[in-house]
SETI-669942 format. One record per residue (C-alpha): residue number from 1; z, x, y. Coordinates in steps of 0.001 Angstrom, whole numbers, plus 500000, padded with zeros to 6 digits. Each point is the difference from the previous one (the first is absolute). Layout:
REM SETI-669942
- n, w, u, v
- NUM, Z, X, Y .
...
REM end
This chain:
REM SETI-669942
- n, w, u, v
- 1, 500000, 500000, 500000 .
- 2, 499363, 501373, 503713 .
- 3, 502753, 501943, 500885 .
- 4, 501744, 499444, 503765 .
- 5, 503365, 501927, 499048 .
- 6, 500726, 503572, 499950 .
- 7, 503344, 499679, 497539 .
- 8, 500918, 503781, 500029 .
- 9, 499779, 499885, 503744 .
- 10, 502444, 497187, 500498 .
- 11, 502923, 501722, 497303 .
- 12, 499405, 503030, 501751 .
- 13, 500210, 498470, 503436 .
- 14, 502838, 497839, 499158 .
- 15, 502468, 502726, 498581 .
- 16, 499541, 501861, 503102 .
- 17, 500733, 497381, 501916 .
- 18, 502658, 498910, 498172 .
- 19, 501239, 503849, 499876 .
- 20, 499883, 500181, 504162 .
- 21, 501976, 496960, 500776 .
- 22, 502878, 501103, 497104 .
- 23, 500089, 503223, 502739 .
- 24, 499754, 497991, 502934 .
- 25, 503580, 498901, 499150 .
- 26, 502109, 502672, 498980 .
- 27, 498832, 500529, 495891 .
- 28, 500637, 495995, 498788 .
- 29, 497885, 497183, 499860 .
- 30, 500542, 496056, 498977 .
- 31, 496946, 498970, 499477 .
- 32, 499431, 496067, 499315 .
- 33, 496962, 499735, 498007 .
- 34, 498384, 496685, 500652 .
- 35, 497552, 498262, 497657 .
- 36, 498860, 501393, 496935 .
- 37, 501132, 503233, 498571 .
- 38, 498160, 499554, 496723 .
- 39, 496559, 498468, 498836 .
- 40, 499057, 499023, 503477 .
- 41, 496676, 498426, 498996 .
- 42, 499562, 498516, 503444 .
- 43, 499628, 502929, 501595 .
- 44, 497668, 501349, 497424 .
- 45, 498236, 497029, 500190 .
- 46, 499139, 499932, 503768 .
- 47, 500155, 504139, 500353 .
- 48, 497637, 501001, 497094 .
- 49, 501311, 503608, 498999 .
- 50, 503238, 498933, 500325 .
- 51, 501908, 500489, 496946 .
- 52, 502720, 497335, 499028 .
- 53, 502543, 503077, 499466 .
- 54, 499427, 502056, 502725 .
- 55, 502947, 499191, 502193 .
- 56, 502249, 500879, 496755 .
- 57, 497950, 502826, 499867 .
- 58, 500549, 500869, 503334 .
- 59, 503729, 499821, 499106 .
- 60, 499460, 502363, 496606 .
- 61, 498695, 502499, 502806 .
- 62, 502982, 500640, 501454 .
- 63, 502529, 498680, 497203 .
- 64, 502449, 502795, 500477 .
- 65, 501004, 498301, 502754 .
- 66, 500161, 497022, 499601 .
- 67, 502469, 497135, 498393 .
- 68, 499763, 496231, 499890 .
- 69, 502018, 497166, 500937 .
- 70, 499309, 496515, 498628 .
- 71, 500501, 497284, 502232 .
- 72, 500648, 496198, 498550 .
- 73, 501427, 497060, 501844 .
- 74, 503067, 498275, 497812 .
- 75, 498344, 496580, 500921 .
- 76, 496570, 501173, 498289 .
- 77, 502252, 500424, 496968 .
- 78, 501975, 496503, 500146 .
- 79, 496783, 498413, 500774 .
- 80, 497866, 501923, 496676 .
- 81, 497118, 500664, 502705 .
- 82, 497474, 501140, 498463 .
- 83, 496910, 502583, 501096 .
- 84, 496491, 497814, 499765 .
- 85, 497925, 502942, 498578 .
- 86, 502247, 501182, 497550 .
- 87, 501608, 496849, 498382 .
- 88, 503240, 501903, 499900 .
- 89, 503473, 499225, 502081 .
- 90, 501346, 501531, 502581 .
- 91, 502813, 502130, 498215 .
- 92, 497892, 500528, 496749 .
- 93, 497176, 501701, 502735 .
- 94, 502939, 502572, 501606 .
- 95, 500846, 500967, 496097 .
- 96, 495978, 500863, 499890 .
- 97, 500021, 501821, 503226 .
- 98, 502898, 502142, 499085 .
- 99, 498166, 500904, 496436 .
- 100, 496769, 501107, 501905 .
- 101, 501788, 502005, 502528 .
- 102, 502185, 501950, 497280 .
- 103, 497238, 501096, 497792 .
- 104, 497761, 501214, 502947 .
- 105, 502917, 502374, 501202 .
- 106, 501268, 498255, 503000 .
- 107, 503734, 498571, 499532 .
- 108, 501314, 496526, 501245 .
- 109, 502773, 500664, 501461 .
- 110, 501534, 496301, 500230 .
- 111, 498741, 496703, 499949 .
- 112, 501475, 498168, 502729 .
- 113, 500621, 496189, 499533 .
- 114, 499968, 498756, 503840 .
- 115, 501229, 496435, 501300 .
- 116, 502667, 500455, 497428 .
- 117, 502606, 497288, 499939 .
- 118, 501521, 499727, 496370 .
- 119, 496712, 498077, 499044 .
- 120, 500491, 499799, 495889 .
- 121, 496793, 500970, 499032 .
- 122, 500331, 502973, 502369 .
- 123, 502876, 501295, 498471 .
- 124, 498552, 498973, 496370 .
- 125, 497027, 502841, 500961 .
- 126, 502909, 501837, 502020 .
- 127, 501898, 501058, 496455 .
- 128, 496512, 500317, 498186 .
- 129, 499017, 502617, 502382 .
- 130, 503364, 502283, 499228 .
- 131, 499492, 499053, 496456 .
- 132, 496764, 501629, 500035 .
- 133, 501576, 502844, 502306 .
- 134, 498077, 499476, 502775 .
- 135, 502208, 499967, 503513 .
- 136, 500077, 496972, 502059 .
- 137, 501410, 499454, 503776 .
- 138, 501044, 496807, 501720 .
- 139, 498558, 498977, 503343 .
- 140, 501844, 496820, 501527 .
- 141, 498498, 497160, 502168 .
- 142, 500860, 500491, 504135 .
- 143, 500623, 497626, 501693 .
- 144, 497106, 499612, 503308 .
- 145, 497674, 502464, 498295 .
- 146, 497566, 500779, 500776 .
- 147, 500908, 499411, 504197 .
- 148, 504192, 500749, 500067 .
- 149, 499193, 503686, 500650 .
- 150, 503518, 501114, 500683 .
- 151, 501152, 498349, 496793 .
- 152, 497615, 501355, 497957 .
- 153, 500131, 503989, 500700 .
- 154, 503696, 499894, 499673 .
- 155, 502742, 500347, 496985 .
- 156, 499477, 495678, 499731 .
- 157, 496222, 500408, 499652 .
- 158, 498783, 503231, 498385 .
- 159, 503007, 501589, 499924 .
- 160, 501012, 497644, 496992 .
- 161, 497275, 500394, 497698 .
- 162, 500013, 502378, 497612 .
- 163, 498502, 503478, 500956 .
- 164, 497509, 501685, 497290 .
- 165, 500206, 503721, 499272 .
- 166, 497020, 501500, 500483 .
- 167, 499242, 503644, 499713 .
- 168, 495766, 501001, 500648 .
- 169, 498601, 499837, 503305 .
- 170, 497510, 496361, 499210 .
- 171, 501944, 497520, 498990 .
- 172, 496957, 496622, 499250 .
- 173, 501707, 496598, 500157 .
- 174, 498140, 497597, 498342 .
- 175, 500411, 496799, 498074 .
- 176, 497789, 497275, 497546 .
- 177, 499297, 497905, 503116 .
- 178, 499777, 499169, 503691 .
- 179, 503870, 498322, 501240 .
- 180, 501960, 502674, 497831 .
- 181, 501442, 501912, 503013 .
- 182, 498298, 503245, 500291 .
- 183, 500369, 500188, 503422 .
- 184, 503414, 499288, 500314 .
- 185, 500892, 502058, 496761 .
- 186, 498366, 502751, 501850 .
- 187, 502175, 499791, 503626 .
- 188, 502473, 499456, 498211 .
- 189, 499947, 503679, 498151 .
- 190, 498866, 501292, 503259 .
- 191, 503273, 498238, 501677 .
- 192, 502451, 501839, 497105 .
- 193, 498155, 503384, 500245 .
- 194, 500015, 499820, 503750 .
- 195, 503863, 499483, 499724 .
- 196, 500165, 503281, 497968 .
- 197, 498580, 501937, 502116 .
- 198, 496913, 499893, 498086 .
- 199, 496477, 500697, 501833 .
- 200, 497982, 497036, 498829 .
- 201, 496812, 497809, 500760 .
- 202, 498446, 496581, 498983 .
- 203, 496048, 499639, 500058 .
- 204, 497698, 497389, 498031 .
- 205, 497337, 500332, 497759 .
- 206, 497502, 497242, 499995 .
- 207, 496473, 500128, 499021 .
- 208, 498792, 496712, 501768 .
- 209, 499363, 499415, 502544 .
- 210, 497652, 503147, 500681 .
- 211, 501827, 500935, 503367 .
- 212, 496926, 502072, 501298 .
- 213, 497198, 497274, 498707 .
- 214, 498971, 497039, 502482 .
- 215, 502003, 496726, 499992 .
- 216, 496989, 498320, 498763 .
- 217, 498779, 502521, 497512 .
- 218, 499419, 498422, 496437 .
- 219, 502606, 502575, 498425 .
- 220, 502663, 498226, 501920 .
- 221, 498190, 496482, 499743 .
- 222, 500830, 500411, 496544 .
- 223, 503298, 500592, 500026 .
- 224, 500790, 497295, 501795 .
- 225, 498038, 497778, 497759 .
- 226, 501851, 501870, 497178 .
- 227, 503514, 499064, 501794 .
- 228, 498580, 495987, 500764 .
- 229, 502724, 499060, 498286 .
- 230, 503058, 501629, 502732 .
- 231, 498093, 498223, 502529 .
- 232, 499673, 503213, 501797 .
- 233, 497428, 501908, 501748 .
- 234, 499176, 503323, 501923 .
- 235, 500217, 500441, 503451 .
- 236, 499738, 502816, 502664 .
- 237, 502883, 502051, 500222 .
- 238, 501221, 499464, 503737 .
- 239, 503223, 502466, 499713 .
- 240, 497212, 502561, 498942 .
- 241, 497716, 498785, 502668 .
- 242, 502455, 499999, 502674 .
- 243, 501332, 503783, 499322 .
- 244, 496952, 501722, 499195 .
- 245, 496781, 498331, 501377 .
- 246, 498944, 499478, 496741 .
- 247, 498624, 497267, 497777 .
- 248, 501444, 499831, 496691 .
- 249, 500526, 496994, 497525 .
- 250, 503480, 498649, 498207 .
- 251, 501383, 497434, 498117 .
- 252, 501146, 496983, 502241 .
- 253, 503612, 500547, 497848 .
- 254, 500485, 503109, 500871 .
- 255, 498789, 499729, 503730 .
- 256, 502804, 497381, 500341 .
- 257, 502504, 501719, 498335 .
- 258, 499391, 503032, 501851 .
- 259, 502267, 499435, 502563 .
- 260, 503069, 499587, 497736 .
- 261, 498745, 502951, 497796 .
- 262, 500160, 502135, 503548 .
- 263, 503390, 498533, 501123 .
- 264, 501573, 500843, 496219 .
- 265, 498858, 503617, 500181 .
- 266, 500754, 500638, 503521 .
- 267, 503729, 498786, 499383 .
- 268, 499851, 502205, 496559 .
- 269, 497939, 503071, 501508 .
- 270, 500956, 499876, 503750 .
- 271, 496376, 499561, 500569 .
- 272, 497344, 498376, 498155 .
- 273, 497371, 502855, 498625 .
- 274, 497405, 497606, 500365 .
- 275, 498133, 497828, 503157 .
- 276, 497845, 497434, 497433 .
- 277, 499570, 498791, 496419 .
- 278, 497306, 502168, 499709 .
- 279, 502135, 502917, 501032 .
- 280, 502123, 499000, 496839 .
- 281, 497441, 500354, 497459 .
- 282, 498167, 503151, 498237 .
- 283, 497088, 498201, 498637 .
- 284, 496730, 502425, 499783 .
- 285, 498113, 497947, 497626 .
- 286, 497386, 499238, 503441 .
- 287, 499239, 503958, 500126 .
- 288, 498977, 500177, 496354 .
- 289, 497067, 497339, 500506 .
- 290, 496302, 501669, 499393 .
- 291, 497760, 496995, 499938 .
- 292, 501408, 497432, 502457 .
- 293, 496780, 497712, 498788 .
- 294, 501094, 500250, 496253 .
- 295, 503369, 499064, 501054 .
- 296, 499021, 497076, 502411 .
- 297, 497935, 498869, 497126 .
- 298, 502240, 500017, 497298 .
- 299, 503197, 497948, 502592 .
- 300, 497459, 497248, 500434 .
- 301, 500112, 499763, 496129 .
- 302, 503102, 500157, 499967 .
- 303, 500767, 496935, 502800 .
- 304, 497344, 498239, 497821 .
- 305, 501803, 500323, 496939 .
- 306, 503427, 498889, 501230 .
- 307, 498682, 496871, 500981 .
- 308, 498598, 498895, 496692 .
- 309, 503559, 501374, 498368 .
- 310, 501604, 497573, 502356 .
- 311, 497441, 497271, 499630 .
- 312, 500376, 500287, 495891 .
- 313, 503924, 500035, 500220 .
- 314, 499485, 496303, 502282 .
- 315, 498681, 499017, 497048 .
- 316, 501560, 501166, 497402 .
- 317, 503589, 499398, 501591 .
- 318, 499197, 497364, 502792 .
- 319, 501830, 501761, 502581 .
- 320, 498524, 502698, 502510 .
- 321, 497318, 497795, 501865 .
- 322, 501788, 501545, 503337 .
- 323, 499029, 503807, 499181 .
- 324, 496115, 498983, 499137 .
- 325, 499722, 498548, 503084 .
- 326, 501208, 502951, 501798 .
- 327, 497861, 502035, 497467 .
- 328, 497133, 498347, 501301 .
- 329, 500803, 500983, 503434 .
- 330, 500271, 503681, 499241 .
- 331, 497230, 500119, 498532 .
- 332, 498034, 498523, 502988 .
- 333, 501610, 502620, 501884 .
- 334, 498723, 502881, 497470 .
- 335, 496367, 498496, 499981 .
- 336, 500325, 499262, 496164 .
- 337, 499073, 496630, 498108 .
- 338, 500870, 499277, 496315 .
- 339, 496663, 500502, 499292 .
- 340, 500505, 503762, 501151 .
- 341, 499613, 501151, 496746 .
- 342, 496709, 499579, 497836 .
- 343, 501791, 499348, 496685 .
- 344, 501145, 496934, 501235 .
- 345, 496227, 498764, 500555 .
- 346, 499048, 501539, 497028 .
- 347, 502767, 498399, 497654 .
- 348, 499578, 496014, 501603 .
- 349, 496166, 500074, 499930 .
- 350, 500157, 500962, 495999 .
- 351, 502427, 497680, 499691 .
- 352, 498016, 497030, 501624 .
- 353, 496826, 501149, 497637 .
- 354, 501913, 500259, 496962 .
- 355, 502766, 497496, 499977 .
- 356, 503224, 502489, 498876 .
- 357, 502364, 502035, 501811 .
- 358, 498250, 503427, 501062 .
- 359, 501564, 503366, 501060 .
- 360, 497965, 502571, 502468 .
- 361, 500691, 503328, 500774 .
- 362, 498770, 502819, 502601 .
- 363, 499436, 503347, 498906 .
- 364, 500497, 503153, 501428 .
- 365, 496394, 500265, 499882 .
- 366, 499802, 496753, 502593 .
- 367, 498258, 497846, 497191 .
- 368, 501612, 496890, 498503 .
- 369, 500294, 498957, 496449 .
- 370, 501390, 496304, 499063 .
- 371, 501638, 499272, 496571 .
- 372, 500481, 496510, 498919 .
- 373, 501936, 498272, 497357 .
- 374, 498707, 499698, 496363 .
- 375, 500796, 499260, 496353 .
- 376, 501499, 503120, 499531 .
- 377, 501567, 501163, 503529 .
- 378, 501370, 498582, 503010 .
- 379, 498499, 500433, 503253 .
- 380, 502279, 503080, 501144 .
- 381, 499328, 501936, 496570 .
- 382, 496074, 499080, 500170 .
- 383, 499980, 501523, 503560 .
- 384, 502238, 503374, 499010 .
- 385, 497458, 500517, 497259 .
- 386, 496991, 499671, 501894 .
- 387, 501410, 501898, 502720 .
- 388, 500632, 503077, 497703 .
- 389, 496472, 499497, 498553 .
- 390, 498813, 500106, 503432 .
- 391, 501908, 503133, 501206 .
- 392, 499158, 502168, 496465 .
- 393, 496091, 499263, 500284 .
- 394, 500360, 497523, 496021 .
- 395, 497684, 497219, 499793 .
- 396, 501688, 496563, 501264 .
- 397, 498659, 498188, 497154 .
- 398, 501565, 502255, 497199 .
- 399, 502595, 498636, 498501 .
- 400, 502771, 503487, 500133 .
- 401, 502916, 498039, 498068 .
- 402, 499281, 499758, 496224 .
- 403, 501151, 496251, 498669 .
- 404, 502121, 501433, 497899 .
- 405, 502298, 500867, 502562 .
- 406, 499591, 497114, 502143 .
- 407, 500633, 497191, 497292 .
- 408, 503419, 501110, 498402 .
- 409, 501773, 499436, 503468 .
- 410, 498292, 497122, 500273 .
- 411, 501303, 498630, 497256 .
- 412, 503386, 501369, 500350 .
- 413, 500011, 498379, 503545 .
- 414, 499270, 496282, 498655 .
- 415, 501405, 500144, 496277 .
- 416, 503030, 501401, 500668 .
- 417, 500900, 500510, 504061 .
- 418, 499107, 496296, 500374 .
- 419, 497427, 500548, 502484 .
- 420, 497727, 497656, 500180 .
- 421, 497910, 502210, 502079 .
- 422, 497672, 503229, 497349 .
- 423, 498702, 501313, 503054 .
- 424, 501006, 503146, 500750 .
- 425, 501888, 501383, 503046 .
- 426, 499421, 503420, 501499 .
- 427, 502813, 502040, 498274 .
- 428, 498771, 498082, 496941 .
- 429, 496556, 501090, 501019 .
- 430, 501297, 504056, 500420 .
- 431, 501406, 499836, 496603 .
- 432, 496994, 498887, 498294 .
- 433, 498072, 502531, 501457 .
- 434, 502622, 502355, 499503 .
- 435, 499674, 499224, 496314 .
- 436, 495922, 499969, 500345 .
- 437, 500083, 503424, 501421 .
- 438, 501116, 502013, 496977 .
- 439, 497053, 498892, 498434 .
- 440, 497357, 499802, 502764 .
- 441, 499157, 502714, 502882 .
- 442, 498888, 496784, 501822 .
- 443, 502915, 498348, 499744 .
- 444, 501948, 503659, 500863 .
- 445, 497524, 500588, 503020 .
- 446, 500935, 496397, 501595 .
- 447, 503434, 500198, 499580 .
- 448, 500039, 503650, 501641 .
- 449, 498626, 498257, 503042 .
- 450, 503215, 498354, 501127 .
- 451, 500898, 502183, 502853 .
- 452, 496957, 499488, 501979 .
- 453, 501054, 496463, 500342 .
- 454, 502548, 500969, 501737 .
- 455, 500526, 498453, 503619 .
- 456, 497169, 497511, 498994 .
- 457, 499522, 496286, 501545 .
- 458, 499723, 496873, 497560 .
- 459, 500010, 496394, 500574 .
- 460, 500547, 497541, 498000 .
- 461, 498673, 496282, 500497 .
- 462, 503016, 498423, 498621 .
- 463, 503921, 501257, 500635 .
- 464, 500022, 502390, 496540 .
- 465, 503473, 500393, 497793 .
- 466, 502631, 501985, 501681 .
- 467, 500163, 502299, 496930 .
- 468, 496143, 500790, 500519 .
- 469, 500558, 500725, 503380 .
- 470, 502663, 502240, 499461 .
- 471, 497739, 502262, 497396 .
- 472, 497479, 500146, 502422 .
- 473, 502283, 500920, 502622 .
- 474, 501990, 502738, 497721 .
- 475, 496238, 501293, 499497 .
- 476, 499606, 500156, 503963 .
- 477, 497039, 496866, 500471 .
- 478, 501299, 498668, 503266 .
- 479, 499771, 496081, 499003 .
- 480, 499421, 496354, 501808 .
- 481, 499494, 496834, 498495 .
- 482, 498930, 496923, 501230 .
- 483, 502514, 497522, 500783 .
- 484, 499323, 497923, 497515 .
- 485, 500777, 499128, 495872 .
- 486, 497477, 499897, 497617 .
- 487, 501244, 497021, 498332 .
- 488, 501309, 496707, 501683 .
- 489, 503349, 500209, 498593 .
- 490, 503814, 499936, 501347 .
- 491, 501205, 503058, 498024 .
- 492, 498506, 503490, 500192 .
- 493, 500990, 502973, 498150 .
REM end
């Protein structure tokens, strides 16, 4: 796919940065690391080149000094919250986050439960953690926070939560989700250090908004159609404006929390190290752009892809008909239609000529292949098999999947899973060519063809199964569906 990224630029970039503002205040850094640490697909998505790991990476660079907290709001943990893309809770997430941070070499020092108030499922997760020997701190509710300034940096606000040892010179705060108290976890360590007479400094790490991109550039289009749901948006940064001269774009949040962030520091600090939000953040992911077309190009995507998620999860849920609407608005600011794509065209005209529910995909190549449902596959398997056919050169009408392989799982699925359904699914699909490659080079050559489907398009005329979606998803085909069922039923699977 065309590139737009330079990914060895930005870790580079990013460690230094990270390493200058560490010096800027005295050898220690909190650094509250917004958004996602891990597998952040979004920004791959809309900066091809960007790999989903590189911010961890970035963190790997410099891992002798560096040490985690984990951040998790007590209420998260009454209430079971959940994270959407992982299916997991809250508590269950900070357990994974811990195990991913120990085995790449950088130690958590504590997880902190914040808004703690003797909730019972807090202090349920509260003895697992020391079970499982991993420390935890208390922070407390304060009463007027975030606006009682006085009360807050004092021995009544800070002063009573529990302080976290911390020993290298980066300390990353981060948590499973947005409302865990980062922020606050973060003054607060700066508020206990302080009081030790430690030299300390806060700073945030945010990927989106790109600070140093235009308000209206599709990048940050995206990301507010990717946050539709906070009923946010991006703005100019005035602070940033007003001190410098200079244009620079923000989160709305963090514009209007500025002014509290400034008053909490200056009462910590003596003076506040920084005159904006933009001041606050070391985000270099603008610098390490190469192709600002290829970029551009793939955020309109992107937009136009969020608003067919939202539009399928109005149907499939009946709630949500707020965020397409303002999805439809975004995209009339970024110039993009849902017919932005050429799959989707592709995959509704077959359709209308052949009666069933067709899948289309765009190569890296530019063309367009369309796979529809038939005896033996459904539509998302027909269109991953033509689509490796396409990309190794093998002749779409050979059939690369011997029967043999194809009709056992068949009849496992409807003799003894109960399915009433023989076609088979894409990881279905995968095995059976799996199986048809140890006796074919065919079979061997199509299935080796996998990665160049990577960071594909398909659409699919009809709202495919969620477990289809997620193959082609863990095989990195970007995927929208049109928001509707195949069949005319209440129930879908």
């Amino acid at each position: 796919m065309r590139q737009g990224f330079d990914n060895e630029k930005y870790i580079e970039l990013q460690a230094g940065q990270i390493k200058k503002r560490i010096e800027q205040f005295g050898g220690k850094l909190y650094l509250e690391f917004g958004g996602k640490l891990f597998d952040d697909y979004h920004a791959s998505r809309v900066l091809p080149g960007f790999e989903p790991s590189a911010k961890f990476r970035m963190l790997k660079s410099i891992s002798q000094d560096v040490e985690v907290i984990i951040a998790i709001n007590a209420n998260d943990i009454e209430k079971n919250k959940a994270r959407g893309d992982l299916g997991i809770t809250y508590d269950e997430d900070v357990l994974r986050l811990a195990d991913i941070f120990r085995s790449n070499g950088l130690p958590v020092a504590a997880v902190v439960l914040t808004q703690y108030a003797a909730q019972p499922a807090a202090d349920v997760f509260r003895r697992r953690l020391e079970m499982l020997g991993i420390t935890c701190k208390l922070h407390y509710p304060i009463e007027g926070y975030p606006h009682d300034i006085d009360l807050i940096v004092s021995e009544e606000g800070y002063g009573k939560n529990e302080f976290v040892e911390t020993t290298r010179p980066l300390v990353v705060v981060t948590a499973p989700g947005p409302g865990s108290g980062k922020l606050a976890t973060c003054l607060s360590q700066v508020y206990h250090e302080h009081s030790r007479g430690v030299s300390v400094g806060y700073a945030k790490f945010e990927t989106f908004p790109v600070w140093n991109l235009p308000l209206n550039h599709p990048v940050n289009i995206a990301y507010e159609a990717a946050t539709v749901d906070l009923d946010d948006s991006n703005i100019i940064d005035s602070f940033h404006l007003d001190a410098y001269g200079e244009t620079t774009v923000n989160y709305n949040r963090d514009v209007e929390a500025f002014p509290v962030v400034k008053s909490l520091m200056e009462k910590i600090l003596g003076e506040s190290p920084y005159q904006s939000p933009t001041d606050m953040g070391v985000n270099m992911v603008g610098f390490a752009i190469e192709d600002d077309e290829a970029c551009r190009e793939a955020a309109r995507m992107e937009i136009v892809r969020r608003y067919f998620s939202a539009a399928v999860n109005v149907k499939r849920t009946g709630t949500g008909q707020e965020q397409v609407d303002k999805l439809k608005v975004i995209m009339k600011k970024a110039g993009v239609t849902k017919d932005y794509s050429p799959a989707r065209s592709a995959a509704l005209l077959k359709e209308e000529t052949t009666g069933a529910p067709v899948g289309a995909m765009v190569l890296p190549d530019g063309t367009v292949v369309t796979g529809k449902t038939s005896e033996r596959l459904g539509a998302a398997s027909s269109l991953l098999m033509n689509a490796l056919k396409s990309v190794t050169g093998v002749d779409m009408e050979l059939e690369v999947i011997a029967d043999e392989a194809i009709e056992p799982i068949s009849r496992l699925k409807t003799a003894q899973l109960g399915s009433r359904n023989p076609r088979l699914h894409p990881d279905e699909t995968l095995i059976a060519l799996s199986i048809s490659s140890a006796t074919s080079e065919v079979a061997a050559r199509v299935l080796a063809g996998l990665p160049k489907l990577r960071g594909c398009d398909a659409f699919f005329s009809v709202i495919i199964s969620s477990t289809d979606e997620a193959l082609l998803k863990k095989l990195g085909i970007n995927v929208c569906c049109e928001p509707k069922y195949e069949r005319h039923t209440f129930y879908h699977r």
